[in-house]
DSSP file (Angstrom, degrees, kcal/mol; ACC not computed):
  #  RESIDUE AA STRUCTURE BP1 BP2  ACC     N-H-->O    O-->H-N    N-H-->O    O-->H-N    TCO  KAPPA ALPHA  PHI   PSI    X-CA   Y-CA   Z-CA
    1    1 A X              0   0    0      0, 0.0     2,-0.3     0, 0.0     0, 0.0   0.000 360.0 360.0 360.0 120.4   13.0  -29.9  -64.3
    2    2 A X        -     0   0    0      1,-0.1     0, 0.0     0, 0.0     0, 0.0  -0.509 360.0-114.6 -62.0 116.9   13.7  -26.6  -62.9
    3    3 A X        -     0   0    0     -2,-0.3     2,-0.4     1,-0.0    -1,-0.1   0.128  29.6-125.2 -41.3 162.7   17.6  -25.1  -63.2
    4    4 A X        -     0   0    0      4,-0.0     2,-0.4    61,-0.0    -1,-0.0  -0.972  36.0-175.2-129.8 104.9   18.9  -24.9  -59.7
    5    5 A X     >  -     0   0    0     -2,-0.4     4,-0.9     1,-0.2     5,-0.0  -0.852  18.0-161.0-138.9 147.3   20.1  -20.8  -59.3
    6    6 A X  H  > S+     0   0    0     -2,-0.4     4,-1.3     1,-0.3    -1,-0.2   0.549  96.6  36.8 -49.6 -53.5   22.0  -19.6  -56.1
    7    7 A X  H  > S+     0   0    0      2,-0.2     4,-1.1    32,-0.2    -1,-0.3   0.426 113.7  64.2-115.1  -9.1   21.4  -15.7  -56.5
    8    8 A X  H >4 S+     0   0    0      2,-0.2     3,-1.6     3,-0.2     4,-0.5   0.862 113.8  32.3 -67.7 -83.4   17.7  -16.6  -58.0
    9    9 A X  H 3X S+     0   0    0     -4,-0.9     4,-2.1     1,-0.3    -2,-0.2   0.503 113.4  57.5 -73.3 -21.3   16.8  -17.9  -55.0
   10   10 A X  H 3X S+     0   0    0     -4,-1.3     4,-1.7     2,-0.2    -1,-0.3   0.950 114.2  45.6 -43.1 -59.9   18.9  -15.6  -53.0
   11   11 A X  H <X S+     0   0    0     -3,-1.6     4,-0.9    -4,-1.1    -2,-0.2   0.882 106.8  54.1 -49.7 -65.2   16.8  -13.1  -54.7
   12   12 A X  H  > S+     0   0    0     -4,-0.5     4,-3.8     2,-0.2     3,-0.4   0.952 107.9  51.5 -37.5 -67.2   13.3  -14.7  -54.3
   13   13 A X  H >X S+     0   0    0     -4,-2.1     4,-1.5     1,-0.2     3,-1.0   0.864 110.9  49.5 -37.4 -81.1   13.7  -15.0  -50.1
   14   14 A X  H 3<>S+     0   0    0     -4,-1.7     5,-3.4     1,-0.3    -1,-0.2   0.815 114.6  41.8 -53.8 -28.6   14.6  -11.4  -49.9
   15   15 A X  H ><5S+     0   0    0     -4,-0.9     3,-2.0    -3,-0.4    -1,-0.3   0.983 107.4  57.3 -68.7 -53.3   11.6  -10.3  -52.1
   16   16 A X  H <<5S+     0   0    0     -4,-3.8    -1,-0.2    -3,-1.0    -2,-0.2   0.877 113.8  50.0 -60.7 -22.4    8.8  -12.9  -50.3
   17   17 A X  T 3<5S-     0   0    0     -4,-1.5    -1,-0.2    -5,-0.4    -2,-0.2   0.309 113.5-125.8-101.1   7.4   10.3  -10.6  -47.0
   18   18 A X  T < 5 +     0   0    0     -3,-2.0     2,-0.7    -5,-0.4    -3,-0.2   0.996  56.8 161.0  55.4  26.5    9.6   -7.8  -48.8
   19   19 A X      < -     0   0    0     -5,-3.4    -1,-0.2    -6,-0.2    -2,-0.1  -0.796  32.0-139.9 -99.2 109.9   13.7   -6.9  -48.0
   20   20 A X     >  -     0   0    0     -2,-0.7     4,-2.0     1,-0.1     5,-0.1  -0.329  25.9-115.8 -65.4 172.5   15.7   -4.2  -50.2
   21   21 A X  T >4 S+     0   0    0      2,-0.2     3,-1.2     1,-0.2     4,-0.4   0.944 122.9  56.4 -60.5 -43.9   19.3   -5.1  -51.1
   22   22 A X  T 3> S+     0   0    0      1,-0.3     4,-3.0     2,-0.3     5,-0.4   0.878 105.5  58.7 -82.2 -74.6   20.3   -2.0  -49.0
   23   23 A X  H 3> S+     0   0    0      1,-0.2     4,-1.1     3,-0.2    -1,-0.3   0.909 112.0  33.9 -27.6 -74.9   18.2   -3.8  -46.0
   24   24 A X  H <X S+     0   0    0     -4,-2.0     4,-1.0    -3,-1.2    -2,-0.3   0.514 109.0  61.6-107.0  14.6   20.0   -6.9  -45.9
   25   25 A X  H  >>S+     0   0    0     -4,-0.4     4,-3.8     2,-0.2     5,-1.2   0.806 110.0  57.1 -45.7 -49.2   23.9   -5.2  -46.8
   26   26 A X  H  <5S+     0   0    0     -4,-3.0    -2,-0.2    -3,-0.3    -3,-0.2   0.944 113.2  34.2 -60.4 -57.7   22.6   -3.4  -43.2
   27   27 A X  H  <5S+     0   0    0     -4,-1.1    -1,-0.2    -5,-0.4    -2,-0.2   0.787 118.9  47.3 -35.4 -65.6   22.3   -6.6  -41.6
   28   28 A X  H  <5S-     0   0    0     -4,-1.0    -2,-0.2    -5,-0.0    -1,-0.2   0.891 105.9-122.9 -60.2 -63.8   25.3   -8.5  -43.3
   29   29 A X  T  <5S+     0   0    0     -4,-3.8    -3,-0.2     1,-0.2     2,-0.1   0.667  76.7 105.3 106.0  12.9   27.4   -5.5  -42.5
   30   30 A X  S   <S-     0   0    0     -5,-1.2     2,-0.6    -6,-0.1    -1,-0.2  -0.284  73.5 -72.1 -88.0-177.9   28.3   -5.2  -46.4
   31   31 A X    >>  -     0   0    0      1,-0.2     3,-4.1    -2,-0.1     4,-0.6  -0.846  32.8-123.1-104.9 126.4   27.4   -3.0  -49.5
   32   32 A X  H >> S+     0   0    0     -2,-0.6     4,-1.2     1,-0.4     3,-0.9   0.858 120.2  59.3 -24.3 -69.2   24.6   -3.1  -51.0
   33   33 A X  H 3> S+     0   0    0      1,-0.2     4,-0.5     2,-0.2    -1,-0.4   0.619 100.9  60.0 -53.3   7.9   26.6   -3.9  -54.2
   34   34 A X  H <> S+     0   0    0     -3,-4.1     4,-2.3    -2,-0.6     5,-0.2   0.913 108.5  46.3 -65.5 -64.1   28.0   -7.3  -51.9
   35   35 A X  H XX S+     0   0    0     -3,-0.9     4,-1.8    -4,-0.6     3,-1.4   0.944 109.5  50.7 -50.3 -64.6   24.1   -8.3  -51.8
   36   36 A X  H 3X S+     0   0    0     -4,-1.2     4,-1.0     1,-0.3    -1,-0.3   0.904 110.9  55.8 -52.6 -39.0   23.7   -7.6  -55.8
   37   37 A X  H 3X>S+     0   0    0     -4,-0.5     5,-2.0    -5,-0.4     6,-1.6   0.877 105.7  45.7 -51.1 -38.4   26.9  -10.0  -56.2
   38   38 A X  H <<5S+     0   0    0     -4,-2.3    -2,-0.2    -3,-1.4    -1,-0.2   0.890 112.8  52.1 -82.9 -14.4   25.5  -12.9  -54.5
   39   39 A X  H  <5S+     0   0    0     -4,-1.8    -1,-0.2    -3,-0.3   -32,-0.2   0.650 113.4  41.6 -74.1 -25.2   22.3  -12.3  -56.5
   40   40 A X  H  <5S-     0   0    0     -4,-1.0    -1,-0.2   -34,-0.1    -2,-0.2   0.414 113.2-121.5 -96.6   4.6   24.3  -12.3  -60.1
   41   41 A X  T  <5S+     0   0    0     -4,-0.6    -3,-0.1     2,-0.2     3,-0.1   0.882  83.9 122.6  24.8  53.2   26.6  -15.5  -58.6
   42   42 A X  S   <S+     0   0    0     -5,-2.0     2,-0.3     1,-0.2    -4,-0.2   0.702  72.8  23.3-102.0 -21.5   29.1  -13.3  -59.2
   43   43 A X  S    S-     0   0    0     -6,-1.6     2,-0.3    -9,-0.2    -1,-0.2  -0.882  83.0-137.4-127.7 148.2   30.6  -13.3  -55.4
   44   44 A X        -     0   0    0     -2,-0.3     2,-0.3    -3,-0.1    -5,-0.1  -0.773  31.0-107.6-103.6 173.8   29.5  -16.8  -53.3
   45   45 A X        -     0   0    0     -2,-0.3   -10,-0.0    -7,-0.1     5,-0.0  -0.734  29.6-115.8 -67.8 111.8   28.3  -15.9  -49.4
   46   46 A X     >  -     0   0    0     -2,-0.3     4,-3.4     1,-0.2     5,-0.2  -0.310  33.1-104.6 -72.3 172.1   30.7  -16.8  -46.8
   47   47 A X  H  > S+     0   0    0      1,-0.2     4,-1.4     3,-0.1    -1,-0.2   0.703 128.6  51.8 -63.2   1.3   29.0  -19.6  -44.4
   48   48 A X  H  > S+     0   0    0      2,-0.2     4,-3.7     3,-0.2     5,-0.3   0.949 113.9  42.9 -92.4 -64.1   28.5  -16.6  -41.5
   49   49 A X  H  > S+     0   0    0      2,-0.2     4,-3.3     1,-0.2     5,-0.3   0.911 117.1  50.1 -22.9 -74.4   26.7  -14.3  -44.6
   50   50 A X  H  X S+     0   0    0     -4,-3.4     4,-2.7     1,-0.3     3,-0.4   0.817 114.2  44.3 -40.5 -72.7   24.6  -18.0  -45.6
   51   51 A X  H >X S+     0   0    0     -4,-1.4     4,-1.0     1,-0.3     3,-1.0   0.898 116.6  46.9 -61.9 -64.1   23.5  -18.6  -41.8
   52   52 A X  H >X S+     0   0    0     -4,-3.7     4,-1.8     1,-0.3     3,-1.6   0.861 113.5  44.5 -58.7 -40.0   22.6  -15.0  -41.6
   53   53 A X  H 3X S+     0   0    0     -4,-3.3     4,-2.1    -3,-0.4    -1,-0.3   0.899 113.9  54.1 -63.6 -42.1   20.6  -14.8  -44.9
   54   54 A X  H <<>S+     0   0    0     -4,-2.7     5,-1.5    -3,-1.0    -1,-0.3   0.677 109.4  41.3 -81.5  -1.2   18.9  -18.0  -44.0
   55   55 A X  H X<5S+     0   0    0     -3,-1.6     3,-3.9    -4,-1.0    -2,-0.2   0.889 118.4  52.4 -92.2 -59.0   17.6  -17.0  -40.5
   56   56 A X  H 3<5S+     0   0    0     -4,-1.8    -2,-0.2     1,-0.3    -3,-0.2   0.797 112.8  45.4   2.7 -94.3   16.6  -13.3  -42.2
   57   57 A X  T 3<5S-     0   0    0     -4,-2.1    -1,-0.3     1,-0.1    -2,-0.1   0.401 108.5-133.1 -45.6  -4.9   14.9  -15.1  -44.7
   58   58 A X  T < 5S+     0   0    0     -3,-3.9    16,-0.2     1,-0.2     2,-0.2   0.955  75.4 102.4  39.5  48.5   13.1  -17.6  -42.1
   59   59 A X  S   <S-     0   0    0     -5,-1.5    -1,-0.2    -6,-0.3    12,-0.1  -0.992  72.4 -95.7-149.5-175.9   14.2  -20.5  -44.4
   60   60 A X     >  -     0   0    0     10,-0.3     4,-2.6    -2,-0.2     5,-0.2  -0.188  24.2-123.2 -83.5-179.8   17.4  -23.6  -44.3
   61   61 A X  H  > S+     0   0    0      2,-0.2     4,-3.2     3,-0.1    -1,-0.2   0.839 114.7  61.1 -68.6 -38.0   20.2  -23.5  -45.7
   62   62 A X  H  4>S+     0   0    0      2,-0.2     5,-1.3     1,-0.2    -1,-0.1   0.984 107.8  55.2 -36.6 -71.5   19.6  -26.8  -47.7
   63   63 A X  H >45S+     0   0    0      1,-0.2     3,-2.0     3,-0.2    -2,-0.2   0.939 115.8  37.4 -42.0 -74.6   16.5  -24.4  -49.2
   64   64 A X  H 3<5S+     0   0    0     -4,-2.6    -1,-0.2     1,-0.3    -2,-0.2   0.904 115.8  51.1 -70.6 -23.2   19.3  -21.6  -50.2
   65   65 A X  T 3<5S-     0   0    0     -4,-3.2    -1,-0.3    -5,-0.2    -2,-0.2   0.001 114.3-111.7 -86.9  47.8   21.8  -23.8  -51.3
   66   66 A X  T < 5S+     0   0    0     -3,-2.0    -3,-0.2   -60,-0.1    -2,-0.1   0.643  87.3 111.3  40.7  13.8   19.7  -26.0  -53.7
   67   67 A X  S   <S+     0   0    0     -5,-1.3     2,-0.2     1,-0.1    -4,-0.1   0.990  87.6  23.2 -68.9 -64.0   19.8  -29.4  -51.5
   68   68 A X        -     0   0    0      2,-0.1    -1,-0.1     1,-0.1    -2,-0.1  -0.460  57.2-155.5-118.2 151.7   15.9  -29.1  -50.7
   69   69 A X  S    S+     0   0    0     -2,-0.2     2,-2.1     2,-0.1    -1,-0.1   0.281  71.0 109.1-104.4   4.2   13.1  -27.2  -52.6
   70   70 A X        -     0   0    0    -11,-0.0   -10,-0.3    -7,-0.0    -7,-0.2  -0.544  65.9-148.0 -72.7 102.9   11.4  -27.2  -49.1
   71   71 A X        -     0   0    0     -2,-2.1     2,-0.2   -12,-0.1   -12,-0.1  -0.448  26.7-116.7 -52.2 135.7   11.3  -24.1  -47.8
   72   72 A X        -     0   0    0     -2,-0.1     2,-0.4     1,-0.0    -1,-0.1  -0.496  20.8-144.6 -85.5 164.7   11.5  -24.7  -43.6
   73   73 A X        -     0   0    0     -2,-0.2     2,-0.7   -14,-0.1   -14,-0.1  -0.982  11.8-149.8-140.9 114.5    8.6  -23.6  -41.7
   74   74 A X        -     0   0    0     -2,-0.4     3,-0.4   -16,-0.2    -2,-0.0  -0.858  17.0-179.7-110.2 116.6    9.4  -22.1  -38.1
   75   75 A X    >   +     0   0    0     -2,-0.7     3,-1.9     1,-0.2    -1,-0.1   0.356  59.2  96.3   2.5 -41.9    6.9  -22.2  -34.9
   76   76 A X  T 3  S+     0   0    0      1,-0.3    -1,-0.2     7,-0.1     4,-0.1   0.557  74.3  61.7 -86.2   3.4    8.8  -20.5  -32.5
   77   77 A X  T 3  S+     0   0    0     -3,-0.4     2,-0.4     2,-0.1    -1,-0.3   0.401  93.9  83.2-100.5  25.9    7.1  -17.2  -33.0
   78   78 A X  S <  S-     0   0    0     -3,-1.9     2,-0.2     1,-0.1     5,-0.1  -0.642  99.5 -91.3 -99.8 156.6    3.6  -18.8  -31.9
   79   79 A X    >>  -     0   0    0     -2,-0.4     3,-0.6     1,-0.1     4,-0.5  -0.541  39.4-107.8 -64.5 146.2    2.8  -19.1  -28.7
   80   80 A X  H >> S+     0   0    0      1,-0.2     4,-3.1     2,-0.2     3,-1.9   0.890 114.1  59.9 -52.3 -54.4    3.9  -22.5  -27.2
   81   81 A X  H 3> S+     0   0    0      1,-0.2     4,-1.3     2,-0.2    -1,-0.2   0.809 111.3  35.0 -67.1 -33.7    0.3  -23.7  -27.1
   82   82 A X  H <> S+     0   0    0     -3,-0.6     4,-0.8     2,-0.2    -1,-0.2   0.394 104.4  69.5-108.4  31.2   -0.5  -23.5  -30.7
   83   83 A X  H <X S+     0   0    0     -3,-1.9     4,-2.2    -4,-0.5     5,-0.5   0.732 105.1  51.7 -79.5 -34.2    3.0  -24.5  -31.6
   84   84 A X  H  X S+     0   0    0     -4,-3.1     4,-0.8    -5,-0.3     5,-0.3   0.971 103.9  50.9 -64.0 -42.3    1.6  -27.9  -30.0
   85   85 A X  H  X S+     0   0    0     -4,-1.3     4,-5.7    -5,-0.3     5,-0.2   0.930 108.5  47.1 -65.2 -31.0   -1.3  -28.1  -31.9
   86   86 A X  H  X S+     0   0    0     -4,-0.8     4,-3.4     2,-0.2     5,-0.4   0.975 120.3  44.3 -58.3 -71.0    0.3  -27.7  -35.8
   87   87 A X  H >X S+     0   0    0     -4,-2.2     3,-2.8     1,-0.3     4,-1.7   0.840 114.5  51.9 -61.2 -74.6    3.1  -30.5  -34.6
   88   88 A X  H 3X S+     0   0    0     -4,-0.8     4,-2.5    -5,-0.5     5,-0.4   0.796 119.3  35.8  -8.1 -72.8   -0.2  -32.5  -33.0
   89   89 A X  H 3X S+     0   0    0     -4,-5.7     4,-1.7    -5,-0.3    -1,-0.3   0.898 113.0  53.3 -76.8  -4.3   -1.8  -32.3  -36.3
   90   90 A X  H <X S+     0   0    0     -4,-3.4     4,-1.8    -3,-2.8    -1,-0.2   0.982 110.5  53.4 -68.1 -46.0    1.2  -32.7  -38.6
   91   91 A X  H  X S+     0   0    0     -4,-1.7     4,-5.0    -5,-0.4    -2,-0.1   0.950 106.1  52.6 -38.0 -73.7    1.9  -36.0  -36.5
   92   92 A X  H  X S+     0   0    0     -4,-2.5     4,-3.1    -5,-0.3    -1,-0.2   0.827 113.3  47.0 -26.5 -57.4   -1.7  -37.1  -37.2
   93   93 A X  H  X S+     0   0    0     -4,-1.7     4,-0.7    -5,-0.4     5,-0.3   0.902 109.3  46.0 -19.4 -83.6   -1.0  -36.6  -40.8
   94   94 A X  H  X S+     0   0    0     -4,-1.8     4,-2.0     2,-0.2     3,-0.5   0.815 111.7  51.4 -47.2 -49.3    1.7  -38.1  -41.2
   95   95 A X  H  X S+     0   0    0     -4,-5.0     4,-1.8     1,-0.2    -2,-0.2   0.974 118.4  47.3 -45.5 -57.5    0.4  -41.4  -39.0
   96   96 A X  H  < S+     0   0    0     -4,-3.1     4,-0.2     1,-0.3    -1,-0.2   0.635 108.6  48.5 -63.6 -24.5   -2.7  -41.2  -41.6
   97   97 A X  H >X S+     0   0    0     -4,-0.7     4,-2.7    -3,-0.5     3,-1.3   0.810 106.6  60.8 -69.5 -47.3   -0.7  -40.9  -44.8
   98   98 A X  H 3< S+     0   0    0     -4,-2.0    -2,-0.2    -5,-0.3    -3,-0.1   0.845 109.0  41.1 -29.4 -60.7    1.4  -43.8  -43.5
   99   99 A X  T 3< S+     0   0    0     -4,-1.8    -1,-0.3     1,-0.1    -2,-0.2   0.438 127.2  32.5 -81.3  -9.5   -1.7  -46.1  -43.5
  100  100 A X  T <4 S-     0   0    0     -3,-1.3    -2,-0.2    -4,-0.2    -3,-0.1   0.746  77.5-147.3-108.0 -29.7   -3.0  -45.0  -46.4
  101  101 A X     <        0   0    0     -4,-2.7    -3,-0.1     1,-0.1    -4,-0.1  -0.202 360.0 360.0  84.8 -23.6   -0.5  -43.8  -49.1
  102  102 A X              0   0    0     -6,-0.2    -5,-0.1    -5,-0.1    -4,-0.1   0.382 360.0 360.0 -89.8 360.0   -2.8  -41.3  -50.3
């Protein structure tokens, strides 16, 4: 079972976006050394920071706070027409896992 830590995963998002600290202090409006605090879980995020870091990151908050290991998966930079086809086939999926277990 995998340890649950806040500034790990803080750490990991910024990396998979390929973000220096100095990058998302610019964002946040903070000092780089803010960003290296929230990474050591030496300083926690306030919820304004948390929302922003999770939209940044394109993942929830559940995901950065340790609720979910699921990373969210967002659509809305596709075009409308093939946002419809993923949810179409996820649907399918799901219906087919349903009947099947497998």
């Amino acid at each position: 079972m995998e340890v649950y830590d806040f500034g790990e995963r803080l750490q990991r998002a910024r990396n998979a976006k390929k973000l220096s600290q100095t990058d998302v202090a610019k964002r946040l409006g903070v000092h780089r050394q803010t960003v290296s605090s929230y990474e050591r879980n030496s300083v926690t995020p306030s919820y304004e920071a948390l929302r922003q870091m999770a939209v940044m990151y394109d993942t929830s908050l559940d995901y950065l706070a340790g609720l979910s290991d699921r990373k969210a998966i967002y659509l809305d930079k596709l075009p409308v027409s093939l946002q419809m086809q993923i949810s179409d086939l996820v649907e399918k999926m799901i219906i087919e896992y349903n009947k099947t277990g497998d």
